[in-house]
C-alpha positions as CSV (number, residue, x, y, z in Angstrom):
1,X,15.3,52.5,21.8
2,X,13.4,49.1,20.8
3,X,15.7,47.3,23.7
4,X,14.5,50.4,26.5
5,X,11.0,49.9,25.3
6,X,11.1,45.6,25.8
7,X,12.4,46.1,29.0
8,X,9.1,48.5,30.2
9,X,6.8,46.2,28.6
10,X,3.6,47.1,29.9
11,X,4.2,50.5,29.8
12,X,5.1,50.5,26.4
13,X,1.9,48.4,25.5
14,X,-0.1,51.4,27.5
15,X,1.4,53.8,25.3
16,X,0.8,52.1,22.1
17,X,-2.8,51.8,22.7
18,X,-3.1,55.3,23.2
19,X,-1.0,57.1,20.4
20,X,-2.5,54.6,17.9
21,X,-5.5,56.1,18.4
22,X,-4.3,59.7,17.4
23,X,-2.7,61.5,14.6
24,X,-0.9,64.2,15.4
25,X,-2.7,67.2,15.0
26,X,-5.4,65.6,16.9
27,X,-3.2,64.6,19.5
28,X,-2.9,68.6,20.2
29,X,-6.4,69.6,20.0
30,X,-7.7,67.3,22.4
31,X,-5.1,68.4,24.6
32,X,-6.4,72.2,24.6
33,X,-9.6,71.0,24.7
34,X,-9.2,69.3,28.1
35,X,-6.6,72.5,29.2
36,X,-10.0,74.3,28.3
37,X,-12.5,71.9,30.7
38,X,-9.8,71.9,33.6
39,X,-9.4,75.7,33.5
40,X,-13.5,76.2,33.8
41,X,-13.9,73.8,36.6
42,X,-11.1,75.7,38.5
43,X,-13.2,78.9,38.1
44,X,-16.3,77.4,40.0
45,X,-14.0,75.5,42.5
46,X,-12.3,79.2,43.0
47,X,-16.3,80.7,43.2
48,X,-17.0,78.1,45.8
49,X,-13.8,77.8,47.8
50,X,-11.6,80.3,46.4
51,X,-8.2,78.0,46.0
52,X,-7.5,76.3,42.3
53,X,-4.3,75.2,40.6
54,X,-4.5,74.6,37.2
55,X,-2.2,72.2,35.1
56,X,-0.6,72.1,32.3
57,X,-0.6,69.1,30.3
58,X,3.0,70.0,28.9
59,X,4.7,70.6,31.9
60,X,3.1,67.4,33.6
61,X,5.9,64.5,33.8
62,X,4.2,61.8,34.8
63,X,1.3,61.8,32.0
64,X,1.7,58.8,29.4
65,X,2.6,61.3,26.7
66,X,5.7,61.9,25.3
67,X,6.5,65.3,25.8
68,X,9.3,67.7,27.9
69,X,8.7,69.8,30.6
70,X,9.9,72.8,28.9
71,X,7.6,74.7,25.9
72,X,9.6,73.7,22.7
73,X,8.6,75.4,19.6
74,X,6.8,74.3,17.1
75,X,9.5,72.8,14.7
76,X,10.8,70.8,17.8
77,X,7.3,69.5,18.6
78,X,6.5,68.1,15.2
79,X,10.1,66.4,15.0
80,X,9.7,65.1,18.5
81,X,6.3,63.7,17.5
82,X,7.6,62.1,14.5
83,X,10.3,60.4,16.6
84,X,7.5,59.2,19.1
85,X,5.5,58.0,15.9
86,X,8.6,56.1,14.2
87,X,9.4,54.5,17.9
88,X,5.8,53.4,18.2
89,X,5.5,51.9,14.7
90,X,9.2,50.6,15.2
91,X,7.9,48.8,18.7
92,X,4.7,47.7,17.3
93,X,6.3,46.5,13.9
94,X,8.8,44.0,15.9
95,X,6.2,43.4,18.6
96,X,3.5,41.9,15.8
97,X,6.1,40.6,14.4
98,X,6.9,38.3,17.1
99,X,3.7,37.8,18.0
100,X,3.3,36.1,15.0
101,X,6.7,34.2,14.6
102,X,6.2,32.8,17.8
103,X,2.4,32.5,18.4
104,X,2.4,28.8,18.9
105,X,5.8,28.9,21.6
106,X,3.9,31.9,23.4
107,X,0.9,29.9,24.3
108,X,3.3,26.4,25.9
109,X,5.7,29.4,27.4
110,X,5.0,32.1,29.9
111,X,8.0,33.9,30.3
112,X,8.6,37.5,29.5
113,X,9.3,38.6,26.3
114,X,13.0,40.1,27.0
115,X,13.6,37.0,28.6
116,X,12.3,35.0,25.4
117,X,14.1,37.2,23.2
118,X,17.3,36.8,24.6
119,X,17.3,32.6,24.6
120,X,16.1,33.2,21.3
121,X,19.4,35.3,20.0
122,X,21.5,32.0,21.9
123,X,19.8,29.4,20.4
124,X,20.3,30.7,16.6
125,X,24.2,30.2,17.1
126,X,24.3,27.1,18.8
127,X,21.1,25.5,15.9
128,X,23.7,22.8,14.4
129,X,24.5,21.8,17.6
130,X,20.4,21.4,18.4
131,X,20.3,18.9,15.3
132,X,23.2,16.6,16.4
133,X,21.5,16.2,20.0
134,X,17.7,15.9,18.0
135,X,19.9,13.0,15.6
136,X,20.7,11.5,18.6
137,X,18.2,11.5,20.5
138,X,15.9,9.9,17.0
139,X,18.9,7.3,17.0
140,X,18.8,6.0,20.9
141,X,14.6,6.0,20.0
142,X,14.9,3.4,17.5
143,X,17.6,1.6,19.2
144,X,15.3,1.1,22.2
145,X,12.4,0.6,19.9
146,X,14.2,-2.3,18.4
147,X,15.3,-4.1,21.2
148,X,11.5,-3.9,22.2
149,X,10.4,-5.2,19.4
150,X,12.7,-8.4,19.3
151,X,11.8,-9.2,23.1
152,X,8.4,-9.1,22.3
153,X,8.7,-11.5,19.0
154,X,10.5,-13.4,21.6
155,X,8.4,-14.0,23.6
156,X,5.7,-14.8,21.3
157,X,3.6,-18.0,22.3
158,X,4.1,-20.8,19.9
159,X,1.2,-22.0,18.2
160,X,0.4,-25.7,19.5
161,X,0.2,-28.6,16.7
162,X,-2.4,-29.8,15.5
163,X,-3.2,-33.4,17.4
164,X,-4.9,-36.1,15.2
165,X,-8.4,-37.4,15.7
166,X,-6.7,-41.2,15.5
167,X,-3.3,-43.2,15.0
168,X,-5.2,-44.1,11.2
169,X,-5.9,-40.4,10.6
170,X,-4.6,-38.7,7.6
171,X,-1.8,-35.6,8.3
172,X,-3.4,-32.0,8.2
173,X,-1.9,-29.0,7.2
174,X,-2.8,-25.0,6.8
175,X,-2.7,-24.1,3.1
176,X,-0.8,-20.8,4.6
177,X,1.8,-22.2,5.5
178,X,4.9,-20.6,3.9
179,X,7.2,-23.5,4.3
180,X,6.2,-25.4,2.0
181,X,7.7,-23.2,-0.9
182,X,11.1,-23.2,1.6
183,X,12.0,-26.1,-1.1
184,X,11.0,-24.3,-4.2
185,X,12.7,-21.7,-3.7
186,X,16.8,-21.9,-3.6
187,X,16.8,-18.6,-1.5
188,X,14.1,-18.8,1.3
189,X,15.1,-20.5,4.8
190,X,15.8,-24.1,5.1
191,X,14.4,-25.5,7.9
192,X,16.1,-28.3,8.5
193,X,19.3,-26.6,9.0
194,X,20.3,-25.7,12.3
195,X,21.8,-22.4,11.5
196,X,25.8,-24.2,11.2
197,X,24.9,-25.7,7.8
198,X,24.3,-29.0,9.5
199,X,20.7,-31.0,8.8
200,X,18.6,-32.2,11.7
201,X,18.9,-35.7,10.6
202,X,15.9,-38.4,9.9
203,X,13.5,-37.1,11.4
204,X,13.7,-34.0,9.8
205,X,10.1,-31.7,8.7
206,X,9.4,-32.8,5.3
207,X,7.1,-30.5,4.1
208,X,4.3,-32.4,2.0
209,X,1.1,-31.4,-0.1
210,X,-1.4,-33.8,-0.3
211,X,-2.4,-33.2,-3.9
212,X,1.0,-33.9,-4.9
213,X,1.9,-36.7,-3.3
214,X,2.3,-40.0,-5.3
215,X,2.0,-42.2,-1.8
216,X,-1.1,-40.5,-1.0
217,X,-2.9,-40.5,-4.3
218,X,-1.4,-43.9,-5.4
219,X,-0.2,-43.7,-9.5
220,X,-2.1,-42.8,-12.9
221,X,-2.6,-45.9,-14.9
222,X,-3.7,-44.8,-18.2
223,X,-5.3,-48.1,-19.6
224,X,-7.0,-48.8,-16.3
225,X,-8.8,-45.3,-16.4
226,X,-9.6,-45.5,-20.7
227,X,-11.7,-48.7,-19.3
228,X,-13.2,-47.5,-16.1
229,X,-14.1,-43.4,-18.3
230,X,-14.7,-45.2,-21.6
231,X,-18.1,-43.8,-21.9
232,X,-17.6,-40.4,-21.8
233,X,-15.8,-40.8,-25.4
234,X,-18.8,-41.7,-26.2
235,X,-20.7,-39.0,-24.2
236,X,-18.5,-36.7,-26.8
237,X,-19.1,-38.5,-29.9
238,X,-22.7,-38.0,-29.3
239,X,-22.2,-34.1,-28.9
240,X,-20.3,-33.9,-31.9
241,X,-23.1,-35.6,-33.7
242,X,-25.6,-33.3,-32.4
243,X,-23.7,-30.0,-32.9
244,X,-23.4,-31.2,-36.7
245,X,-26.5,-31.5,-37.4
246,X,-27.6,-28.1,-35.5
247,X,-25.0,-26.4,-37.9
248,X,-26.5,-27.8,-40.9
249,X,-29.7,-26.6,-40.1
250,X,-28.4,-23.2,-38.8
251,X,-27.5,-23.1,-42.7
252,X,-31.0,-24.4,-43.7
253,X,-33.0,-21.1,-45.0
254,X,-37.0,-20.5,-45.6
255,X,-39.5,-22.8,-44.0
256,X,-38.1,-26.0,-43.8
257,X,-35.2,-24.4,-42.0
258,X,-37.7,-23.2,-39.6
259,X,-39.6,-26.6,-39.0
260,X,-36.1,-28.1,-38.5
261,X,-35.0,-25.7,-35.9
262,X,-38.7,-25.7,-34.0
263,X,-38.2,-29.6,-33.8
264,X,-35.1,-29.3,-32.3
265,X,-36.1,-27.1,-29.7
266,X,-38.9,-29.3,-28.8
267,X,-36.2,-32.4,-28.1
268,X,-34.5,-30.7,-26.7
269,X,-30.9,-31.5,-27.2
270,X,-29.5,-28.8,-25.2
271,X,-30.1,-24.5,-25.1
272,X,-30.6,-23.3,-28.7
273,X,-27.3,-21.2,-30.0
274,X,-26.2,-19.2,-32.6
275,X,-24.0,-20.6,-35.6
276,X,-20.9,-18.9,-34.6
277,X,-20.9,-20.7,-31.1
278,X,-21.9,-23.5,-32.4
279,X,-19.0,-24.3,-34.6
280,X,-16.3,-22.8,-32.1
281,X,-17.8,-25.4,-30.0
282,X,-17.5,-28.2,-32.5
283,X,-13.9,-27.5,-33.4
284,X,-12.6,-27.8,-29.9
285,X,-14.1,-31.4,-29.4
286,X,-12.8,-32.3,-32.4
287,X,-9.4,-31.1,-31.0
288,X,-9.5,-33.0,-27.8
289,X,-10.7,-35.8,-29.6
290,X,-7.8,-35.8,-32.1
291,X,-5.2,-35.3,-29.2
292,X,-6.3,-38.1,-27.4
293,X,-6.7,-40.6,-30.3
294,X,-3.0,-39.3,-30.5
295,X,-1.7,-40.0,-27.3
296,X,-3.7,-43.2,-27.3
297,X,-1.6,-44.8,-30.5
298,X,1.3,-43.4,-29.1
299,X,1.3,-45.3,-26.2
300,X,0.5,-48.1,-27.5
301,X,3.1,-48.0,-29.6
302,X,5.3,-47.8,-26.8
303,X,3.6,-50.4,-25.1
304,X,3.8,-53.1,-28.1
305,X,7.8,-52.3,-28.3
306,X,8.6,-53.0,-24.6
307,X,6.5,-56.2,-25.2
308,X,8.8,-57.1,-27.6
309,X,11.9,-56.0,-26.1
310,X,11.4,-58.1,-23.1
311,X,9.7,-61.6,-24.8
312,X,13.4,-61.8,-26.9
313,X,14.8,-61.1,-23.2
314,X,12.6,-63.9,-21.4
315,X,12.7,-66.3,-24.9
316,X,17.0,-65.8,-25.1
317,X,17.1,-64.6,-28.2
318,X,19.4,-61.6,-26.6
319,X,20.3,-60.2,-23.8
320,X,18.9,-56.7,-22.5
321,X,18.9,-53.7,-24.4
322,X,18.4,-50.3,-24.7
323,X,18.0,-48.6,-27.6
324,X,19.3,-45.0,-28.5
325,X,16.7,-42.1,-29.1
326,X,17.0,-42.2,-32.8
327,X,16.7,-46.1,-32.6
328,X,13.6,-45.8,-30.5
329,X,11.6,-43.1,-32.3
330,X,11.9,-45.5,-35.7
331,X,10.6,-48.3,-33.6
332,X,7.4,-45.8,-32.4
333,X,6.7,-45.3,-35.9
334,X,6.4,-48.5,-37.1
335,X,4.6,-49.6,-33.9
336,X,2.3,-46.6,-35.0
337,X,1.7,-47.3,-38.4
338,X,0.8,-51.1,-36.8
339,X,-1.9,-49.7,-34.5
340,X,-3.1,-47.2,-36.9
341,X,-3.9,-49.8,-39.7
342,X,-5.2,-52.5,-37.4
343,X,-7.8,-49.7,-36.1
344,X,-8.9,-48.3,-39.7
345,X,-7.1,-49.7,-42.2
346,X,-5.1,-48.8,-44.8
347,X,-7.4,-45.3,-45.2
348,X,-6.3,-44.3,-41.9
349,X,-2.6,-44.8,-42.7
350,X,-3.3,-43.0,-45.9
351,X,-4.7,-39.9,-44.0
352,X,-1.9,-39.7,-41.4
């Protein structure tokens, strides 16, 4: 029945329209009822003109109802319109049905629904072969989209150097530049390779950053810059001094604590604090003053042993020598102890 029906597709859609909008019983009544107005405008055509016909709605074929030509009885008409009812709902059940399945292929394709229906049925058997051909189809994509994609880094303009403003000008260089960490790292891209394993040769990139450069910057001497930024121990021995005595007032109560504190406000010697930050403050310049008085003897310890290592070279006394670690941190300590009692004395032995 449901394929009959697809195939008269409009018709079908007519008859819908109308036996959804009756039950039944009322299917019959308004049938009598326009039985009724055709047989009362036959009487006043027969009055007028005297010929009339009248039909009935059973025996007419070509009406959009249902029904045989022949009177059935009453058990025959109510299973014939249940069977008309159950075909409708049937046709209208798959037809929604569809509708809604498909609503978004409907609107890109106009063909018929029988014809829709049928490529349908074809296409669920031959679905794994669809996803092979969509596969692919995905897989020739990205091929192509690669192949793009390296002709266009290809092609890519190189970035002209950086000329120099003059012969004497120093060399400049982009911080972003990734290749300078090509030599930190053991697994990044050596540059001077030329893809074989073999290096370019002299003239190789060498790539260089200024702030660690030796040739650039020139070499640390450590007594040359205790003479030239001598004064800013000094500077710090001053601060100490001051932070001192703004502790032991901090710990000065009642008025006299209070005159102290106003007349340090009014000299001034730096924004007033509280006690806490105050003595955080002097315990880390006392650290960085003890670290470098520390690194100070110990060079010089170092110093005075090379001196005497190489006067018993230039005097002849022997020949040139190396000593062992253990060897040479006994000679520090003894060189330290020197420095430390020509400084302070025997007191500042004692307090080492």
């Amino acid at each position: 029945i449901v394929t009959e029906v697809i195939q008269s597709y409009p018709y079908v859609i007519a008859v819908v329209d109308e036996l959804l909008d009756y039950a039944p019983g009322e299917l019959e009544r308004e049938l009598k009822m326009q039985q009724q107005k055709d047989q009362e405008e036959c009487k006043a055509e027969e009055e007028t003109s005297g010929d009339c016909t009248i039909v009935e709605y059973d025996d007419f074929a070509d009406s959009n109802m249902f029904f045989q030509t022949d009177t059935p009885s009453q058990e025959e008409e109510e299973e014939e319109e249940e069977e008309s009812f159950v075909t409708v709902l049937l046709v209208s059940f798959f037809f929604f049905a569809e509708e809604s399945e498909s609503e978004e292929e409907e609107e890109e394709d106009d063909r018929p629904l029988s014809e829709r229906v049928y490529i349908n049925q074809h296409e669920k058997g031959s679905s794994s072969k669809l996803r092979c051909e969509k596969a692919d189809k995905k897989a020739k994509a990205l091929k192509i989209a690669s192949k793009r994609l390296a002709q266009m880094k290809s092609t890519k303009k190189e970035t002209k150097a950086r000329k120099k403003k003059s012969k004497h000008a120093p060399t400049e260089s982009s911080s972003l530049r990734r290749d300078y960490y090509t030599s930190l790292n053991s697994n990044a891209l050596n540059i001077n390779s030329s893809g074989v394993g073999i290096t370019i040769g002299a003239n190789a990139y060498k790539p260089r950053d200024p702030r660690l450069q030796d040739t650039l910057s020139g070499h640390l001497d450590q007594d040359v810059f205790q003479k030239r930024y001598g004064f800013l121990e000094e500077v710090q021995e001053e601060e100490i001094k001051n932070l001192k005595e703004r502790i032991r007032v901090h710990r000065i109560t009642g008025r006299r604590g209070q005159k102290m504190r106003r007349k340090i406000k009014e000299e001034g010697k730096g924004a007033w604090t509280t006690l806490e930050e105050d003595e955080t403050e002097l315990k880390r310049l006392q650290q960085e003053r003890t670290t470098r008085h520390k690194s100070q003897t110990q060079r010089l310890a170092k110093q005075k042993i090379k001196k005497q290592l190489r006067s018993s070279v230039i005097s002849g006394k022997a020949g040139p020598y190396f000593p062992k670690k253990r060897e040479w941190k006994q000679m520090e300590l003894e060189a330290k102890f020197d420095v430390l009692h020509k400084q302070g004395g025997d007191k500042a032995v004692d307090a080492l």
